[in-house]
C-alpha positions in Angstrom: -26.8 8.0 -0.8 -28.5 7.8 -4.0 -29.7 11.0 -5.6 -30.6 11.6 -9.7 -28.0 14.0 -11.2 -29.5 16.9 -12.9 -28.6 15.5 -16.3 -29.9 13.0 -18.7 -27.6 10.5 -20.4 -27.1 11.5 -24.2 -24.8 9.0 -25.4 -26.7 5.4 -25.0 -29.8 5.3 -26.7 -32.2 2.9 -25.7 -32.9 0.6 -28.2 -29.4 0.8 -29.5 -27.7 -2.5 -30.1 -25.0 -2.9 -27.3 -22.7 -5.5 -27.9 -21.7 -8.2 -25.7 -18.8 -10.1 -27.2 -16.0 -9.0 -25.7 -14.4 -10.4 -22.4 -15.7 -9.3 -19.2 -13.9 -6.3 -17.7 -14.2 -4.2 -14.5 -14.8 -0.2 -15.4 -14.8 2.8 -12.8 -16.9 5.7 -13.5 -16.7 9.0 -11.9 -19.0 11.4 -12.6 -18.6 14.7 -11.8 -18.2 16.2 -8.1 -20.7 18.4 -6.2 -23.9 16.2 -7.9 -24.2 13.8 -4.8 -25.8 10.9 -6.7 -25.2 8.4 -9.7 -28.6 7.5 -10.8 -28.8 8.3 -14.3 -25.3 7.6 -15.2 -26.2 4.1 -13.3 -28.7 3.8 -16.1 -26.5 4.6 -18.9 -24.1 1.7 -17.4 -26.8 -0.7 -18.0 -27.9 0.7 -21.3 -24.4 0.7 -22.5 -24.4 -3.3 -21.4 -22.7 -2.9 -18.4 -24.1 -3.9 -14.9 -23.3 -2.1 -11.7 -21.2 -3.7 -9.1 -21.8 -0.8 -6.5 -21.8 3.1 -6.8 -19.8 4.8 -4.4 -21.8 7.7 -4.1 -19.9 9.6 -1.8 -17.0 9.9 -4.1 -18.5 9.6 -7.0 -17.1 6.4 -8.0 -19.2 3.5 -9.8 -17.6 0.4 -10.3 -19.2 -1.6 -13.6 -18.4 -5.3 -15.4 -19.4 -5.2 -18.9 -18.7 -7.8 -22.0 -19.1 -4.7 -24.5 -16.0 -3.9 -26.3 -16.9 -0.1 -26.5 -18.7 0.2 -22.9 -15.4 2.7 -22.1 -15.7 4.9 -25.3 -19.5 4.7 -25.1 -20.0 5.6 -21.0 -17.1 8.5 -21.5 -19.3 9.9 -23.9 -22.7 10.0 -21.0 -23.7 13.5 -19.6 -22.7 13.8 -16.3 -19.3 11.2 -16.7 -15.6 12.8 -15.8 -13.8 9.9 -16.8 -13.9 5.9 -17.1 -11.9 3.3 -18.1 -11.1 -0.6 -17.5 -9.2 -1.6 -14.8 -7.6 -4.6 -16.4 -6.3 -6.0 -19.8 -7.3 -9.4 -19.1 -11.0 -11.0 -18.6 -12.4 -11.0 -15.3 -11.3 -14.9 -13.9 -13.4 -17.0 -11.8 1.8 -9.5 -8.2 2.2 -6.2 -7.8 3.5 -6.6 -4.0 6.5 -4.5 -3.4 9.1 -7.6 -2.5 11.8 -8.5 -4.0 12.8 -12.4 -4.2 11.0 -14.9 -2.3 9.9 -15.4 1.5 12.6 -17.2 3.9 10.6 -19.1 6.5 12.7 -19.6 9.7 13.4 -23.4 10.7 12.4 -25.0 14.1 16.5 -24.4 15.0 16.6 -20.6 13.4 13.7 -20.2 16.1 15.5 -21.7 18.9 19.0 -20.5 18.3 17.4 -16.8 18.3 15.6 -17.8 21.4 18.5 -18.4 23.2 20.2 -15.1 22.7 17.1 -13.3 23.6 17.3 -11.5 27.5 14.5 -11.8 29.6 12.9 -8.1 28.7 12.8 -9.7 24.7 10.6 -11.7 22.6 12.1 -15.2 21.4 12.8 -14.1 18.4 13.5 -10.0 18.7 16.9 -10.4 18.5 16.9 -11.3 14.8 15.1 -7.6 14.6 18.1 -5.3 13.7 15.0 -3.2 12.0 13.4 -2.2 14.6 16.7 -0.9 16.4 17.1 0.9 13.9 14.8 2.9 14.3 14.6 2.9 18.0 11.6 0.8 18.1 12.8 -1.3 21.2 13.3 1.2 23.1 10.2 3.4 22.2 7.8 0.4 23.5 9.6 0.4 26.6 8.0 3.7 26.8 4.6 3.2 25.2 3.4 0.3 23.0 0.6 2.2 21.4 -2.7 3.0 22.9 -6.0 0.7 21.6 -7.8 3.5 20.4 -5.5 3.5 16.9 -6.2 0.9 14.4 -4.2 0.6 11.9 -5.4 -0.9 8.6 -3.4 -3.4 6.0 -4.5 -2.8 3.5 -2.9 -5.7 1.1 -3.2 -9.8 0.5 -5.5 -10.1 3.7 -3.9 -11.1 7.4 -3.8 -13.9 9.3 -6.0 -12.8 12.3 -5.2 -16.8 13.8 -1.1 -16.3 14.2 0.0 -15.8 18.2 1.7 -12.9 17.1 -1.7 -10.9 15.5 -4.6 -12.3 17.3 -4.2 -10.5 20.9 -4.5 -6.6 18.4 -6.6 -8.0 15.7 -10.0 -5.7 15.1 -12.1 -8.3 13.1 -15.2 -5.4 13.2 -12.9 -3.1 11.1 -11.7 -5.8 8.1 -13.0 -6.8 5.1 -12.2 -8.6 2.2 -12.2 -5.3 -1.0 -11.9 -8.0 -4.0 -14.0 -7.0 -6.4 -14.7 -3.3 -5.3 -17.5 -4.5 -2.9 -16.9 -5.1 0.8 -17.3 -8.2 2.5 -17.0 -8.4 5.9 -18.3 -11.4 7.0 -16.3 -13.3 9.5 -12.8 -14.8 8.2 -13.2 -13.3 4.5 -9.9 -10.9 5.2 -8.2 -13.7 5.6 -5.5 -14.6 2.4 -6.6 -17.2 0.0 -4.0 -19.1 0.3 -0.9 -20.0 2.9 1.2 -18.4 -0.1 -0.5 -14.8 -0.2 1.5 -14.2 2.9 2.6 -10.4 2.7 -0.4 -9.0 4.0 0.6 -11.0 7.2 4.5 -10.2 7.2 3.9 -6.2 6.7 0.5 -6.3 9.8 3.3 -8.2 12.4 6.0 -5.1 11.4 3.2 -2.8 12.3 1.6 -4.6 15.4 2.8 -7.8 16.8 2.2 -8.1 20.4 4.4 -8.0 22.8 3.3 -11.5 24.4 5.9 -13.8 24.5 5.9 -15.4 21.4 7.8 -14.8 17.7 8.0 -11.0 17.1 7.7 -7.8 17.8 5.9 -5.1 16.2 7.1 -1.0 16.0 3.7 -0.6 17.6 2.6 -3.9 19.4 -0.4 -2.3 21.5 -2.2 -0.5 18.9 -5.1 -2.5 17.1 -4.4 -4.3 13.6 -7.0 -4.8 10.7 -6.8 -6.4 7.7 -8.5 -5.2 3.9 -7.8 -7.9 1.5 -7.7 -6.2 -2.0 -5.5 -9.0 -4.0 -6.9 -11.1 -6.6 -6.8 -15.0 -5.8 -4.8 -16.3 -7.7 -3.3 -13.2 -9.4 -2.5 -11.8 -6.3 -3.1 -8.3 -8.1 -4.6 -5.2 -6.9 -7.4 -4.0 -9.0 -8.2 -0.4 -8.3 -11.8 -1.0 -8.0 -10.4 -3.0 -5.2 -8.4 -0.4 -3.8 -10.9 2.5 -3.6 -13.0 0.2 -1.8 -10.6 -0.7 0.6 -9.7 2.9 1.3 -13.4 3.9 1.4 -14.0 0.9 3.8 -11.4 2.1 6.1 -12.6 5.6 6.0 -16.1 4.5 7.5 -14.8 2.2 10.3 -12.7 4.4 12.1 -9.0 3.5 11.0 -6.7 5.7 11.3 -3.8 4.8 9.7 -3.5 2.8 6.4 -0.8 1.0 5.0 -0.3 0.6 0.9 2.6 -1.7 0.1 1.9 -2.9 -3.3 0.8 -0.3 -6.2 -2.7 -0.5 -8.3 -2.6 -3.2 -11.0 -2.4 -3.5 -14.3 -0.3 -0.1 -14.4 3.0 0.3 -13.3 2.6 4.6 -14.2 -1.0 5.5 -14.6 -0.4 7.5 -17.9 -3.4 10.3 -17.6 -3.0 10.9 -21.6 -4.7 7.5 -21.5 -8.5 7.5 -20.8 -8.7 4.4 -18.9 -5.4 5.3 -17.2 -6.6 8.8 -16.2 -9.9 6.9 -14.8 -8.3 4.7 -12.9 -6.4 7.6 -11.1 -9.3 9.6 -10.8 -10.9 6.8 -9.1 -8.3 6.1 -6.0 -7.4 9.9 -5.9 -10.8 10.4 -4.7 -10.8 7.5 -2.3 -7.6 8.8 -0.7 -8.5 12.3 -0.4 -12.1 11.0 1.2 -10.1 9.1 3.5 -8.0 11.8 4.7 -10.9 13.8 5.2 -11.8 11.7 7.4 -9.0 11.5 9.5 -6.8 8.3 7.7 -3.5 9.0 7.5 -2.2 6.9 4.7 1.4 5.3 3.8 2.7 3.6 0.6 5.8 2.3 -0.6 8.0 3.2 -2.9 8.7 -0.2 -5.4 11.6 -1.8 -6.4 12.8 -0.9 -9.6 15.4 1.3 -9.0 14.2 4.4 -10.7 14.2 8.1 -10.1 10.9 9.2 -10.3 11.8 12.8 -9.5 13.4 12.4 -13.2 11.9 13.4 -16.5 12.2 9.8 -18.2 11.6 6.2 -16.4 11.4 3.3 -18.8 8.3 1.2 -17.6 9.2 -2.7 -18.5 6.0 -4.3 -16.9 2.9 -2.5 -17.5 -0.1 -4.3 -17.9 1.5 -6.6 -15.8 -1.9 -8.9 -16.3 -1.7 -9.2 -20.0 1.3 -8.8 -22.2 3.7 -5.7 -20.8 5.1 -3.8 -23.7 8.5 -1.4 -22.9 7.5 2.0 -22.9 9.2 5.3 -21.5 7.6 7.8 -19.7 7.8 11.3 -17.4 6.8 10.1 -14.1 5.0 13.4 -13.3 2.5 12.5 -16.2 2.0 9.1 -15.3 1.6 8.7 -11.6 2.1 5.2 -9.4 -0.9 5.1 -7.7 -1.4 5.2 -4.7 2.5 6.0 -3.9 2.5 9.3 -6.2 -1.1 10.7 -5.3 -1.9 13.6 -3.1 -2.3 12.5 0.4 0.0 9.6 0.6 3.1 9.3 2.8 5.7 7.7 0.4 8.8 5.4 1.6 12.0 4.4 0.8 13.9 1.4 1.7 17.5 1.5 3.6 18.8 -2.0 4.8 21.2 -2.1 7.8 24.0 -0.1 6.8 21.1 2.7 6.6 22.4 3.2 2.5 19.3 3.3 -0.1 18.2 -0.5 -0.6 20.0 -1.3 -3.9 16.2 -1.6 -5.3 14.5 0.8 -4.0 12.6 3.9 -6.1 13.8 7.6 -5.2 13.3 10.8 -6.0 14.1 14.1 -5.0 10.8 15.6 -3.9 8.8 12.3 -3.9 10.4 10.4 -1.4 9.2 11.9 2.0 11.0 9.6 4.8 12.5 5.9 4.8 12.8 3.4 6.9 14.1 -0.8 7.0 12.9 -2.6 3.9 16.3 -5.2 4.0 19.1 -5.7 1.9 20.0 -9.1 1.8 23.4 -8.9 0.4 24.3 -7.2 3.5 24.5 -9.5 6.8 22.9 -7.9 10.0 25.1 -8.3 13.2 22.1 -10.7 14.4 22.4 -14.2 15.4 20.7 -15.4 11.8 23.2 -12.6 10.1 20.2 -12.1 7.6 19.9 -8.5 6.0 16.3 -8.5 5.3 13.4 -7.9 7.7 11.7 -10.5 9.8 7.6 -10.8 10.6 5.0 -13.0 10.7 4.0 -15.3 8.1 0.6 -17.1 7.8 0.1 -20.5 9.9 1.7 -19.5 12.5 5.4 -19.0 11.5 8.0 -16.3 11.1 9.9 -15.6 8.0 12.1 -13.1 6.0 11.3 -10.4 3.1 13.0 -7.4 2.1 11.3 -4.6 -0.3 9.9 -1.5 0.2 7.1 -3.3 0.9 8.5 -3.7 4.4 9.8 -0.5 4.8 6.3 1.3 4.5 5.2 -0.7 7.7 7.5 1.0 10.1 6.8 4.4 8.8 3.1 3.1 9.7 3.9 1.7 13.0 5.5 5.0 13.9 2.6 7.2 12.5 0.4 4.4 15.2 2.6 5.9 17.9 2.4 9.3 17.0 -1.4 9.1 17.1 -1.5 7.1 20.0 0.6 10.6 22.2 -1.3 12.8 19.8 -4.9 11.5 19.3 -6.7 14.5 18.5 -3.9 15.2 15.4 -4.9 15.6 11.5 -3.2 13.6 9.2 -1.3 16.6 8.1 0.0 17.3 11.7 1.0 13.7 12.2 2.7 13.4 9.2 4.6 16.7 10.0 5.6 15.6 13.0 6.9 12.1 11.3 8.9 13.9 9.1 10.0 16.6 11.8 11.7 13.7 13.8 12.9 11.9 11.7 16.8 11.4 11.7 18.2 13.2 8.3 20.7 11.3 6.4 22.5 12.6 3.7 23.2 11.9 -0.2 26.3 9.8 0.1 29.7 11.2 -0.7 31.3 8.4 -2.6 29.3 7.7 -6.2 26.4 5.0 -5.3 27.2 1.7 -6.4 25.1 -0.9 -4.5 26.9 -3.9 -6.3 30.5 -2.7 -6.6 30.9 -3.0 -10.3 32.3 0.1 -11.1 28.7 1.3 -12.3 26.7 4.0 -11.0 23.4 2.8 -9.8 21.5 5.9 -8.8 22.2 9.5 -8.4 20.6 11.2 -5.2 19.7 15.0 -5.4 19.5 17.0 -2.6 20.6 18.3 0.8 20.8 16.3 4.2 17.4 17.6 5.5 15.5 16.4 2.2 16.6 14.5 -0.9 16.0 11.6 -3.3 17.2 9.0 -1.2 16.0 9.1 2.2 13.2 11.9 2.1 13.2 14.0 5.3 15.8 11.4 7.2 14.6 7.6 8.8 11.9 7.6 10.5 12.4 7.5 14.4 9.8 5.5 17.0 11.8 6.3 20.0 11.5 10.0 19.2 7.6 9.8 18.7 7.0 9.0 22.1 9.3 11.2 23.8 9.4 14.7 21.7 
């Protein structure tokens, strides 16, 4: 879809002297909407010493590498560009996840102590899943498991398409490995880069693991699974050149439902005072809305640092979080979290089993729209392994513990899989209506919240029991998505 725009570039000339000895950087550049192609900005990028890695023309994205210190100022400066900026502080090398602590892989006895409490309707290991009772999961797949026409895409550290639990729903035609802002989707490549990059894994088995007789169950084990890596190796971060691939991907191979637990790296808040900031939100904000309009309803977590984004202040202690981070305070509804803050997102909060606000999760009163389980480890489940946070697959083959909201977002998604699965012919606006509709309201609490018991107020939730800061519009309910 390349067409010329009706402009010429009038900020690179020619035969001007482009310097090339800065480090190598990823740029997006959008150019302006309704002017279907890129071509003569794509000519500025390479007269400006940049070289294009691919121009997403139907958004109007164009994702550029360039060793020239001034390739930003110089390509903002181009007829025909709305914004562009680097997507990283540091050099291109040849996280940002939304966990908190470290994974807990269960032992060979973990597994066979949970096996023996399990009855005969259970998988081995579902009674460790106070989650997903929670929510009335369990009892929702005794109803309907989710039909095979929804695929749901993880969009994250890539999946483990190998592990019992995954391979009966995986959709290896619909994943791709995003890293870079180019799809690959040649067999294997969404697959993580290493046995540690396991969260992609852990949030697909919340969404989707089957119902087989092995390890876990997922909120919506008959629906199809696929994975869009988007994490750096190494790194493990989540370039936004990256991430508007990975939504654009999904967009044009029929998913349905996409799941964002992580945010877009190196930016905590995505000032848009900030020309590359601003870029970089202009960049995804167009690959979510072209994803919607195509029918992708999309989910994102919340993060774990505790803060009220709904407030006018939020002291941001780890942005770039690939070079050196340097304190600064901002007004959230200046500088967005992308994608959790952007139009067209479904944004999550994390409760553990007490259903109270996870003592890290983000709130906000009027950015929150539903919760669900994320874990709270420092309160035991009535399970047979007593742990508070939320059990999935892990690559290799295993099962294993996490808590964030990174693992609340995936039972939002797995509900949204069931209500397109009764509702197939819904728009994302309708589904997440009904999402919202049915799920169970909780109120601020009562008593001053103090998640440690220290005396010290932690967080302050605004609102009434149909909508506030804490829990959105209630936790999200599966067994009410297939029977309302």
């Amino acid at each position: 879809m390349a067409s010329a725009l009706a402009v010429v570039p009038n900020a690179v000339a020619a035969d001007a002297p482009v310097a090339t000895d800065g480090p190598l950087l990823s740029y997006v550049v959008n150019v302006r909407p309704g002017h279907g192609g890129s071509a003569s900005v794509q000519r500025a990028v390479a007269a400006a010493g940049g070289s294009v890695v691919i121009a997403y023309d139907k958004i109007g994205v164009i994702v550029a590498h360039s060793k020239n210190p001034e390739f930003g100022r110089t390509i903002r400066g181009v007829r025909g560009v709305v914004s562009a900026g680097a997507t990283r502080t540091a050099p291109l090398a040849a996280s940002a996840t939304d966990e908190t602590g470290t994974t807990q892989a269960l032992s060979g006895a973990q597994v066979a102590q949970a096996g023996a409490a399990a009855t005969a309707a259970q998988e081995p290991l579902e009674p460790n899943q106070w989650d997903m009772r929670l929510i009335g999961a369990d009892k929702a797949n005794a109803i309907e498991d989710g039909s095979r026409k929804v695929t749901v895409g993880v969009i994250d550290t890539g999946v483990d398409d190998t592990h019992p639990d995954l391979a009966p729903n995986f959709s290896a035609s619909q994943s791709a490995n995003c890293v870079g802002g180019k799809p690959d989707a040649s067999f294997g490549a969404w697959r993580p880069y290493e046995a540690a990059a396991d969260h992609g894994t852990h949030v697909a088995g919340t969404i989707a693991a089957a119902r087989n007789g092995v390890g876990v169950a997922g909120v919506a084990p008959g629906v199809k699974v696929a994975a869009i890596k988007v994490a750096d190796p190494g790194t493990q971060l989540f370039y936004t050149e990256s991430v508007v691939c990975a939504f654009v991907f999904a967009a044009d191979h029929g998913i349905d439902i996409t799941n964002n637990s992580y945010y877009s790296d190196p930016w905590y808040m995505n000032c848009v005072t900030d020309a590359d900031q601003k870029a970089l939100v202009d960049s995804v904000s167009r690959a979510i809305r072209y994803a919607r309009d195509k029918g992708v309803t999309s989910v994102a977590s919340a993060h774990n640092f505790n803060d009220d984004l709904a407030s006018d202040s939020v002291t941001d202690t780890s942005s770039p979080d690939d070079g050196t981070p340097v304190d600064r305070t901002v007004d959230p509804s200046e500088c967005p979290i992308a994608p959790e803050m952007l139009p067209g997102i479904v944004t999550v909060s994390s409760v553990g089993v007490t259903k109270e606000k996870a003592y890290y999760s983000n709130y906000g009163n009027g950015v929150i729209d539903v919760s669900a389980p994320g874990g709270d480890g420092r309160k035991p489940a009535d399970t047979p392994d007593k742990n508070g946070r939320v059990l999935s697959t892990l690559p290799g083959g295993g099962w294993g513990y996490k808590q964030g909201t990174s693992m609340a977002a995936p039972h939002v998604t797995g509900v949204l899989a069931l209500l397109k699965s009764e509702h197939p012919k819904a728009t994302p606006g309708q589904l997440e209506a009904l999402l919202k509709t049915q799920a169970d309201e909780r109120a601020c609490p009562t008593d001053p919240y103090d998640s440690d018991g220290d005396g010290v107020v932690d967080a302050v939730c605004e609102g009434v029991a149909q909508h506030n800061g804490f829990y959105g519009h209630g936790i999200v309910n599966a067994l009410k998505a297939v029977t309302k």
